[in-house]
Structure formats: C-alpha cells, structure tokens
N, C-alpha and C positions, 0 to 999 in steps of 0.2 A: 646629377641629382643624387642625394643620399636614400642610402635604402632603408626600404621601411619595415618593418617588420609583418606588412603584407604580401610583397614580392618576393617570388619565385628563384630564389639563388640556388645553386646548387653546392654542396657542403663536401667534402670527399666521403667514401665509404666508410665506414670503422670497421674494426672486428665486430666489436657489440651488433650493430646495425644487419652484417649480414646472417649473426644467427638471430637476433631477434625479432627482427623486422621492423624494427622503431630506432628514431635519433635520440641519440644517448640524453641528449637534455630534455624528455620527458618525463624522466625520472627524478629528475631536477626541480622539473615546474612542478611534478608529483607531489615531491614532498613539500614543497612553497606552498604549496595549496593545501595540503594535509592539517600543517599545521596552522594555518590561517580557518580551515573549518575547525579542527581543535578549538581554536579561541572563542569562534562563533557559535557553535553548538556548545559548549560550555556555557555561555553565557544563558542561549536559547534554553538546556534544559532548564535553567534556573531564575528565568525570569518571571515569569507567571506566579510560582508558588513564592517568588523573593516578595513581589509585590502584595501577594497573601497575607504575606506570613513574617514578612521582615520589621522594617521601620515605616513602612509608608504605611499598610495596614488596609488597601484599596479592598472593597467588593470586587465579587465575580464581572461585572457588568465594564466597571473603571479601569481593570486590571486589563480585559480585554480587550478594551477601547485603546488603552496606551500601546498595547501590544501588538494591535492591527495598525494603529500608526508608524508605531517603529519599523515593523517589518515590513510592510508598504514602502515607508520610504527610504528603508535598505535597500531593496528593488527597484526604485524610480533613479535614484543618482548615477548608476550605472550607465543611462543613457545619455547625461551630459557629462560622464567620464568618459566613454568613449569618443565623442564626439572633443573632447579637450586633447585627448592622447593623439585624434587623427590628425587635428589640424594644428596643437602645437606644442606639444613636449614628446610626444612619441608614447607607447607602451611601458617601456624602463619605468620612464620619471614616474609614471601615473603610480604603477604599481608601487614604489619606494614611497612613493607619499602618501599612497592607502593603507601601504600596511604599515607604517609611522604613526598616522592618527588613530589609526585603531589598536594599536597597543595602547596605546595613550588612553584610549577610551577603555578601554578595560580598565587599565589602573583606576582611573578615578572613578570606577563604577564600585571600587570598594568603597566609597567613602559613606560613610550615610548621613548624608544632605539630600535634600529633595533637589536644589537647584545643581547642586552636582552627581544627580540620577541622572537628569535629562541632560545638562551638556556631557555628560560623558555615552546616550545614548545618542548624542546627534555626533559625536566625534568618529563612531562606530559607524551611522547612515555617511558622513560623506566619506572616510575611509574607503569603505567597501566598495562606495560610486568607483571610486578609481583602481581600484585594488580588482575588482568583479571581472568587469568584461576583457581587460586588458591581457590578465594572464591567460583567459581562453586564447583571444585572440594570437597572443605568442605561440601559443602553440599549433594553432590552426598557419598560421606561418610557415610552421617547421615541414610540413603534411602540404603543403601547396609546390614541391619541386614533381616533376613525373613520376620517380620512383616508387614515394613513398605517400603518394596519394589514395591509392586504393586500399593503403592501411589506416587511412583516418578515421572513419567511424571507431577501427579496435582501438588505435591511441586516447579516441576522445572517451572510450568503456575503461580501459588502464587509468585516465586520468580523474575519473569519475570515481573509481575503485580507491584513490586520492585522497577524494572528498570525503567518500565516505571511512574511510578508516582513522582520520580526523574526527568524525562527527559520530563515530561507536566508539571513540574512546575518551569525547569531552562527558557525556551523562556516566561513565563508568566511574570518569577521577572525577571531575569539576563537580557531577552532578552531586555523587556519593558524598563527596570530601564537603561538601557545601552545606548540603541537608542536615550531618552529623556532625563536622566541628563547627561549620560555623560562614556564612554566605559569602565571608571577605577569602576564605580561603580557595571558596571555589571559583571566583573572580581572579582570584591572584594568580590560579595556575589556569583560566586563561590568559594572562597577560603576558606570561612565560610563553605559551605556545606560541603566543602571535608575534612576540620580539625574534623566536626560532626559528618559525619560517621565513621573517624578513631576513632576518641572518644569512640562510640560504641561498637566497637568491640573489642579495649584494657579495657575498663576501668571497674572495680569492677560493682556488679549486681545496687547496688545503684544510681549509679555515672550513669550508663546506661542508668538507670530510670527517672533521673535529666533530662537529655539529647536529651533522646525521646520527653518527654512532653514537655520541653521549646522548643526544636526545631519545634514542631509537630506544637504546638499552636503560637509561634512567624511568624512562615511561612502560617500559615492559616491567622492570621491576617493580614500579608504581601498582601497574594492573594486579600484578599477581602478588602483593603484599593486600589488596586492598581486596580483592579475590579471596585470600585466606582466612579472611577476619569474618566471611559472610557464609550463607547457603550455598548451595552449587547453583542455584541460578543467577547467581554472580559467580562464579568462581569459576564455571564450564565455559559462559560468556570471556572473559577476561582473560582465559590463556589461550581462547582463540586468537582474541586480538593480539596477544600480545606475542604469539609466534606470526600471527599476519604480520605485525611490525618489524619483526627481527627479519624475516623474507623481502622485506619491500628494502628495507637496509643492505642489504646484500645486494639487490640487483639497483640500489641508486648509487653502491660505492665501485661498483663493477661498472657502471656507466656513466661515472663520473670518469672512472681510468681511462677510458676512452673517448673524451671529447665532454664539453659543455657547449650550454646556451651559445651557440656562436654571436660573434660583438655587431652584428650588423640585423642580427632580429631585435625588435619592439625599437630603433631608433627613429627620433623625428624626420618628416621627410626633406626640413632642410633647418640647420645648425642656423642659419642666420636666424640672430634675437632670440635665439636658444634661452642664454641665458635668464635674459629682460621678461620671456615668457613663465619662466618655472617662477618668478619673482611675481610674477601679475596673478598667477595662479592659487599662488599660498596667501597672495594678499587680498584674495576672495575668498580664500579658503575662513580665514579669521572673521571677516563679515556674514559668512554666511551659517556657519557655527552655532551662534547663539538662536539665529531666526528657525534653524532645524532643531534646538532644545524648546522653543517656544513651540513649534506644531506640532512636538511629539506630545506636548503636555496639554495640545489641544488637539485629541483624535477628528473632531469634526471639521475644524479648518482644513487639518491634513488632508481629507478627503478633498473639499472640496481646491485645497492647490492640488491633491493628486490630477483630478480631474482636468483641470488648466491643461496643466501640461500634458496627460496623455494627449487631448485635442491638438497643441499642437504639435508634441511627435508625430501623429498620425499624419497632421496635416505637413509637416517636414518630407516624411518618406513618401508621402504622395506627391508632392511634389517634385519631389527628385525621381520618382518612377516614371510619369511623363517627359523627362528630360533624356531619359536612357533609351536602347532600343525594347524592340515589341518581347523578345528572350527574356531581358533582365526585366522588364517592367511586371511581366504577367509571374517570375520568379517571386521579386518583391510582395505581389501579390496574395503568391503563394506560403508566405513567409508573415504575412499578416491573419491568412485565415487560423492556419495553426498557432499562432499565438492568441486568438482567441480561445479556441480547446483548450492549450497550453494554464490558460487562465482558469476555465473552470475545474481541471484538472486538480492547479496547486492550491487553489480556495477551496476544495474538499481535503485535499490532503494534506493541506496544513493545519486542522484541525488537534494534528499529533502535538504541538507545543503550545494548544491550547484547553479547547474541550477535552480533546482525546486525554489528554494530562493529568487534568482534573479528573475527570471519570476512573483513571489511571489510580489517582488518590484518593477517592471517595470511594468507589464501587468496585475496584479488582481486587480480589481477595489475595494479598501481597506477604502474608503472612506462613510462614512451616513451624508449625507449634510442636514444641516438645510431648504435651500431652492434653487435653480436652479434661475437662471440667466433669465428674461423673454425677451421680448420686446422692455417693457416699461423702461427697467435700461440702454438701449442702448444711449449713449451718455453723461452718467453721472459718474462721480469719485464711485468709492467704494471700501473699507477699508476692505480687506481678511485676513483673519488668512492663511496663505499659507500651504497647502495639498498638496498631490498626486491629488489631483481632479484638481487642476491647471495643471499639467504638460500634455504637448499636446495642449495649445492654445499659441497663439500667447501673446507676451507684449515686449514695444520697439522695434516692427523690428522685432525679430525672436522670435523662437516657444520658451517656458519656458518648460525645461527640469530637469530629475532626480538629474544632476548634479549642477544642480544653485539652487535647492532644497535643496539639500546637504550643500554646502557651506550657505546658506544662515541660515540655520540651526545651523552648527559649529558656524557661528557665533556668531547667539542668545544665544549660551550657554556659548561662553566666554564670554557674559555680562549678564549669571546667568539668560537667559529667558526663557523658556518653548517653548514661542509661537513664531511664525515669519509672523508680521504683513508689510501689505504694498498696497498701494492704485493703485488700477488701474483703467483705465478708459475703459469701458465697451463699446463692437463695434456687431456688428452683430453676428462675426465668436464667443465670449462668449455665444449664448444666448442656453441656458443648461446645464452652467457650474456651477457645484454645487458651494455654500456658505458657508463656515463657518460650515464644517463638523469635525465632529470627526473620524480622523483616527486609523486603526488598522495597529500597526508596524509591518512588512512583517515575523521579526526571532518570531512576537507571534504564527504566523500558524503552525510552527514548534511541535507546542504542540499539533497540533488537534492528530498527529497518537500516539502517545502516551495516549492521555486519551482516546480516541477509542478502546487503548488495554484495558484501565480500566473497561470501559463501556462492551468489550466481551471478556475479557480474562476468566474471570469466565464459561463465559456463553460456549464457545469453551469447557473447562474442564470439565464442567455439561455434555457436546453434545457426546466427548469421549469416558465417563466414561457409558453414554445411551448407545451409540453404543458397545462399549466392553463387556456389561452384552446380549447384545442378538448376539452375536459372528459376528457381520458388520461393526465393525470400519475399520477403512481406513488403509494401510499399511503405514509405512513409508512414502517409497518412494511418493506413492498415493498424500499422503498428501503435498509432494515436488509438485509434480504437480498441485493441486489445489492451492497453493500459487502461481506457476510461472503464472498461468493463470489470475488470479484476478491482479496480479503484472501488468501483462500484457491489461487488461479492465483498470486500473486506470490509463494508458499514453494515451490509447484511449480517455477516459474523456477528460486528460486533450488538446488533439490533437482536440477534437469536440469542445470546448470549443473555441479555438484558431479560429476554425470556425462560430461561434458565436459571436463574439466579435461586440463591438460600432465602429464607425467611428473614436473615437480616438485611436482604437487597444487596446482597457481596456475590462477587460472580467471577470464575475459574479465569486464572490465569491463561489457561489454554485458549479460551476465544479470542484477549487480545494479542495472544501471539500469535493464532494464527492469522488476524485480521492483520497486523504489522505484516506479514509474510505475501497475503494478497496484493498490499498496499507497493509493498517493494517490487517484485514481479510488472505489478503493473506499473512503475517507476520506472524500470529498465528497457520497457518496451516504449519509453516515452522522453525522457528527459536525456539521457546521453545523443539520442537520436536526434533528437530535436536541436543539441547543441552543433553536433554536426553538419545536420542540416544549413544552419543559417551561417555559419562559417564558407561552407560550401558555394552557397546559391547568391549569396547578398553578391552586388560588385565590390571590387576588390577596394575603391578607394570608402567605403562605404560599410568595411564590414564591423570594424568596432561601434559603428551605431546602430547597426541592426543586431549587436550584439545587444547593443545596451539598450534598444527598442525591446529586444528576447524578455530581457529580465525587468524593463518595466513594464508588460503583460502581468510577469509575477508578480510587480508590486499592487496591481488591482488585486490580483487574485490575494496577496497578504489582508490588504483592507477587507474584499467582502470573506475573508476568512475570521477577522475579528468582529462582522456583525452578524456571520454565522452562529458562530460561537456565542453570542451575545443572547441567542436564543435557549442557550443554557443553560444562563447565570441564574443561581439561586440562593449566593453570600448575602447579607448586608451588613451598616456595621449598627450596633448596639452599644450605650455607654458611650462613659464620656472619653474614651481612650480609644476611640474607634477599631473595639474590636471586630472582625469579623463570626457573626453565628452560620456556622454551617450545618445544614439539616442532620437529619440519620441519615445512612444508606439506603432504606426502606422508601425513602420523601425523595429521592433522590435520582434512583435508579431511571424512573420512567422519562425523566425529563431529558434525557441521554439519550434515552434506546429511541424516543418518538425523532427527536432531529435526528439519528443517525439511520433510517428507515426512511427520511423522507431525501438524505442526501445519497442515498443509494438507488433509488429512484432516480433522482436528478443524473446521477453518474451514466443509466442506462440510457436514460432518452438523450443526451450528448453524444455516446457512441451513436446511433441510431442514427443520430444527424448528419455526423462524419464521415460515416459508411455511406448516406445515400452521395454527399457531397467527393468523393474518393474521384471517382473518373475523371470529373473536373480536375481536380488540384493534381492526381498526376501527369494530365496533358500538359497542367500548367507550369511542370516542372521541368522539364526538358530536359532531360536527366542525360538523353546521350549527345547533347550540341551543346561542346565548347560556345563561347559569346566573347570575344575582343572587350576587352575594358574600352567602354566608352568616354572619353576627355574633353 
C-alpha cells in the first residue's frame, strides 16, 4: 500500500533535527504557509474598506454581509478538501491546486468588475478549501514517528509563528501600498506572495533556495522602504518584521541543507486512478467556481448552504464515531466540544477585519501632527495636507467627514498624488486641530496581532514546555478558557477606550494596541493548541477531515462574525453614484463601544462554561492511551 502522509515512517536523523529538535521540512511548510497568509491577509486587510471605498461603493451593512460570506466560506471548503486529499489525490495535489487557484484569484481581484470581484473571491474560497487543511496535516505527519512526537504542539507554535509573519507583513505592504497608491497594487502584491509560496513548495531544493532568499530579502527591503516614508509607528513595526524575516530565512536555508519534505508525506493512499482522479477534481473544480461567486454575492443563501452542510459534517463525524472504538469515539467527541468554543472564540475575534477595522478608521486617533491649531491661526487661510485629524471639524457649512476624505483622496490618485492638499480658513471651533500630520492607515493595525504572535509565540512554547517538565501545564481545555477570557479583557479595553475618548469621539491609539495585545495572548493559548489537538486525537485515517471539520467551526464563527458586525453598520449610500455618508466620530463612537461591551460579556460567560465542562472533556481525552487505528 502507498504511504500516506498520515503514517508513521521513520526518516534518518539530520544534524539540523538533532540540535533543533524539529524535521528540517517544517521550515519549508513554514515558509509555504508564510506566504500563502501573506496573500490572504493582504487581501483581508483590504477588503472591507476596498468595498467602502473602491468601485463597488457598498454600505456598512453590504460590505459586511459579503465579507461574512466570504470568509465563512473560506472556512467551510476546507472540509470537503480534506476529505478530497484523503480518499483521493493525497495532500501534495490538494495543496498545488489550492495555492494555483488562489493566486489566480488574487490576480483577478485587481480587476474592477463586479462579476470579477466575486469570481475571483470564490477562486480564493475553493483554493484555500484545499490549500487549508492539507498543509497542516503534512505537517502533523512529520510529528507522528516516536521521536518527534512530544515536539508537536512546539512545531505546530513555529508553524503558526508562519502564519503569522505572513499575515504582519500583508497589512504593512498590501495594506499600506493599497490605501495610498492604489487597491490594484495591494492586490497585486498579494498575488506575488501566493505564486512564492507555491513555488516553494513545488519547486526542486535549489530553486527553493533562490526563492526564499530573494523573497526574504526583496520584502525586508519592501518593509523598511515603506517603514521610512511613515511615523515610527510604522517604521518600529516594520524592521521588526523585517529582521523576523531575515532570521526565519536563515534557519529555512539551514534546513533545507539538511533534508526536505520527504517524497512519501501528503501522497495518495494508492496511485491507482491517480491520475483520472486529479482530472475529476479540477473538473468540479470549474463547476463549482461560479456557484461560490453566486453565494458570495448572496451573504444569506451562503448561510443558509453554510448551514446544510455543517448539519451534515456533523452528522458525517457522528457517524463515523460510532463505527470506531469507545477511545476514539468519546476523542472525536471531544474534538467537537471544543470546536464549538473554537467558534465563539473566532466570531469575536474576528471582528479585527471588520468592525474592529472600521472603528480602526473612524474612531482611533491614527494621526502624529506636526503642530495643533492655536489662537493665534484663528482668522487666517492655512494650506492642510488633509488627514483623519480633519475629520470632525467643521469647513463650508458642515462638519468634514470620512467620506469626503475618501473621495477626496480617490481623487488625488487618479492625478497620480499621494497627498490631498487644500486651504482652509481657521475659526475658533479648529483651535487643536492637528497640522500636517503623518497618518497611520487603519488595515496597517491589522498587523499589530500578528507580530505580537512573533514577539510571544516563542515565548508561550518556552512557558509549556516549563510547565510540562514540572507536570502543571494547563489542560487543553484550561487553555480554551484562558484565551476566552483575555478575548474577552481586550473588548473591554476597547469599550473603556470608547469611554475615554476626546470631544471629537477620537480615541488613543494605545487602547487598541493594547486590546490587539489581549486578543493575541489569548489566541496563543487557543488556536496553535487547538490545531494540535485535532491532528493528534482525530484517527489517523480521518484526520484531514477533522481537520477540515476544525476550520469549518471557523466558517460559522466567520458568518456570525459578519452579523456581529452588522450591529455596527452606520454607512448608507446617498446620491446617485452611490456614495457612501459616514457619520462624525462623535455619532459614531457609542455604536462601537456598546457591541464591544456586550461581546466582552459574551467572552466571559463562555469561559465560565468551559471551565465547569473541563473534567468532562479531559477524561474524554485520554491523553495517556495510545488506540490502534481501527479498519
């Protein structure tokens, strides 16, 4: 029988492995996956406010709705990619043909057509279905021989460390490079990242090596060119990253020299119809294409097919848990409860590429002004680089808002300008209004929880592996709880915050860093864990679809994230060119801080629940009884 990229082979030792204590090809899938969140968080930070602000011209409410569909059902394909990779192209193919469509969908997501918006977001939903679960699963592969089992959770914290250094450097360039020249460009350098990581992971060990470095070092200097041009709150960000790049380069060309993906992980479990099958695959793939541009452009169908099919995943793995022994049945079990938390988890926490976003753009005071508006400038013309620090005072008549900011914007850039200058004349109700500041663009904050994971991903793995040697690490579950809670502290911030705020309803940068900060912490103690987990526990013939069961949890939790969010929405459009009017700051504010208070709440009384349910789910776990695959 051919092996699978679930089975237990043994590989030789390397040098790398014995001082590191990981197989050299995690550094490999490291970077595959780096730059495949590169692509996707690029796009992420930029979707919401593209939809804004671009050519579609959607309200708060629309914008959201298409955005909980999308990302829902970027989450939901994952579990009929796993389930395609088990039973009949293997992991390899899946992932070649995920990250294929999804470059592809990037590219045409520069285009500005509406019906090539949505197929190029449905090329990105089935991409990532197959691209998603698979490469976890390659890796939880590698971590399945004796050795190097009891370093799986830290491989699955380095691989996560991955994700996120992809996804703190897509809002840095994608985000930045988008908002200020122009949305096709920060599209187009995701489309770069995502053809880079495919590259990686197809191409000969050489060709790998080309690839890494030029990518490593072109995007380092990327950050720190684009770093230069802003504040230090871009600039301190950006050479973190961009020395975290230069170090993860170093130790993927160091352990590429020592061995790669060996040829006999993620292959089908048998070559017969191999080929007939990757043929039947791609020719569903093109039928089904269009029908996921059709429910992205209809958020409420989406739902209700999300819903179809969770019912029958559920009732899939139910099924199949009766058919196993009483070990893996009450496992599976246990793999279901926490994908319930798992869900209320990421539908608060994904609030970040939506409300959070916007709130981001409306109400954080994002602006380091050269100088404030005094006294003495009252009654005098003065010549503004126009900001976010304008928005909230009065000029001609009425208050100057997001949306004339906006436009005003668009149009400095169809005549190729950066800046958007314009002379006003200075009245009492200016005097404090900042000058000729340098703003930070709202999708760059998007990057703080990500390199936050950089900054303590490690440091979490280190605290583990403490607590494991003197027998007081945290259980699982435990661990679900201390994420829900912190989840929970970082809406409070941002809700005190909201209470804090200036007379224009503009409110310190520092609450939503520090809430991004809460929010990561408690990510750490929840999502690497959680990945591990179901790698681990699932049986083995079984586990890229409880993989991909994992992350269609997430996809509920994407949906009731965009009718979270929906609670919001306070755009609509005016005129006949459907602009969007967005309030003041001031109209604005409470409508933020009141749902961000009541999901902080929510965050508590979910731990609360987990905690009482704990003893249960870790008898259910059977943490120290191997189980025979059952056949």
């Amino acid at each position: 029988m051919q092996a699978t990229g679930a089975e237990a082979i043994e590989t030789p030792i390397t040098p790398f492995e014995k001082r590191v204590g990981h197989h050299p090809a995690l550094f490999v899938l490291f970077f595959a996956e780096m730059w495949e969140r590169f692509s996707y968080y690029g796009m992420r930070a930029l979707l919401v406010l593209y939809m804004l602000s671009g050519f579609l011209r959607y309200d708060d409410n629309r914008a959201f709705g298409v955005y909980g569909a999308y990302t829902a059902l970027v989450y939901m394909t994952p579990f009929v990619g796993g389930i395609v990779a088990d039973k009949l192209i293997g992991q390899r193919a899946a992932v070649i043909i995920g990250g294929s469509l999804m470059a592809l969908g990037h590219l045409v997501m520069a285009v500005e057509d509406q019906y090539a918006f949505f197929c190029a977001l449905a090329l990105l939903i089935v991409g990532n279905g197959f691209f998603k679960p698979n490469i976890g699963t390659i890796l939880g592969s590698l971590y399945s021989v004796p050795r190097l089992d009891p370093n799986r959770d830290g491989a699955f914290t380095i691989f996560y460390m991955g994700v996120n250094l992809g996804a703190a450097m897509a809002p840095l360039l994608c985000g930045y490079i988008g908002q200020t020249y122009g949305w096709h460009y920060g599209f187009g350098l995701a489309t770069i990242g995502m053809m880079v990581g495919l590259a990686i992971f197809v191409a000969p060990t050489i060709v790998t090596q080309v690839m890494i470095g030029l990518g490593a070092l072109g995007s380092a200097g990327a950050l720190l060119f684009v770093g230069s041009q802003q504040s230090i709150w871009i600039l301190g960000p950006n050479v973190f990253v961009a020395i975290a790049l230069l170090v993860a380069m170093g130790l993927a060309l160091w352990a590429l020299a020592n061995g790669a993906l060996p040829k006999h992980v993620g292959q089908p479990r048998s070559k017969v119809a191999y080929g007939r099958n990757v043929a039947m695959v791609l020719g569903v793939i093109a039928l089904v294409v269009p029908v996921f541009a059709w429910l992205t452009s209809n958020p409420s169908i989406a739902g209700y097919v999300l819903s179809v099919v969770g019912v029958i995943a559920l009732g899939y793995v139910l099924f199949e848990a009766f058919r196993v022994t009483k070990i893996e049945r009450e496992r599976l079990f246990v793999i279901l409860i926490m994908c319930v938390f798992s869900m209320l988890f990421w539908a608060f926490f994904e609030q970040a590429g939506s409300s959070i976003n916007l709130f981001t753009d409306r109400n954080i005071d994002r602006v380091s002004e050269e100088r404030v508006v005094t006294q003495e400038d009252v009654g005098r013309p003065m010549e503004l680089v126009l900001t976010q620090e304008q928005v909230g005072y009065p000029q001609d008549g009425r208050v100057f808002t997001l949306d004339q900011l906006a436009a005003a914007r668009q149009a400095a850039q169809e005549r190729d300008e950066t800046e958007v200058r314009a002379t006003w004349t200075m009245t009492d109700e200016h005097v404090g209004m900042g000058v000729n500041g340098g703003e930070v663009p709202a999708s760059v904050f998007q990057a703080a929880n990500p390199i936050f994971i950089l900054i303590f991903g490690l440091v979490f793995t280190a605290l583990w592996g403490f607590l494991a040697k003197r027998h007081i690490e945290p259980s699982t579950p435990a661990k679900f709880v201390l994420g829900l809670v912190q989840l929970g502290a970082g809406f409070a911030v941002l809700w005190f915050g909201t209470q804090s705020a200036d007379g224009r309803g503009m409110v310190g940068m520092t609450w939503l860093v520090l809430a991004y900060l809460l929010h990561t912490t408690g990510e750490l103690c929840l999502s690497p864990v959680g990945l591990s987990m179901v790698s681990k526990m699932a049986p083995q013939r079984m586990v890229a679809t409880m993989m991909g069961a994992w992350y269609l949890a997430t996809a509920f939790s994407q949906y009731l994230a965009g009718l979270i969010a929906m609670l919001t929405g306070v755009s609509h459009e005016e005129g006949a060119e459907g602009a969007q009017v967005i309030p003041p700051p001031s109209e604005t504010l409470h409508v933020y801080g009141d749902v961000f208070v009541k999901i902080a709440i929510a965050s508590f009384v979910a731990a609360a629940i987990l905690a009482a349910l704990t003893p249960l789910v870790k008898k259910w776990m059977h943490e120290h009884e191997p189980v025979p695959e059952k056949r």
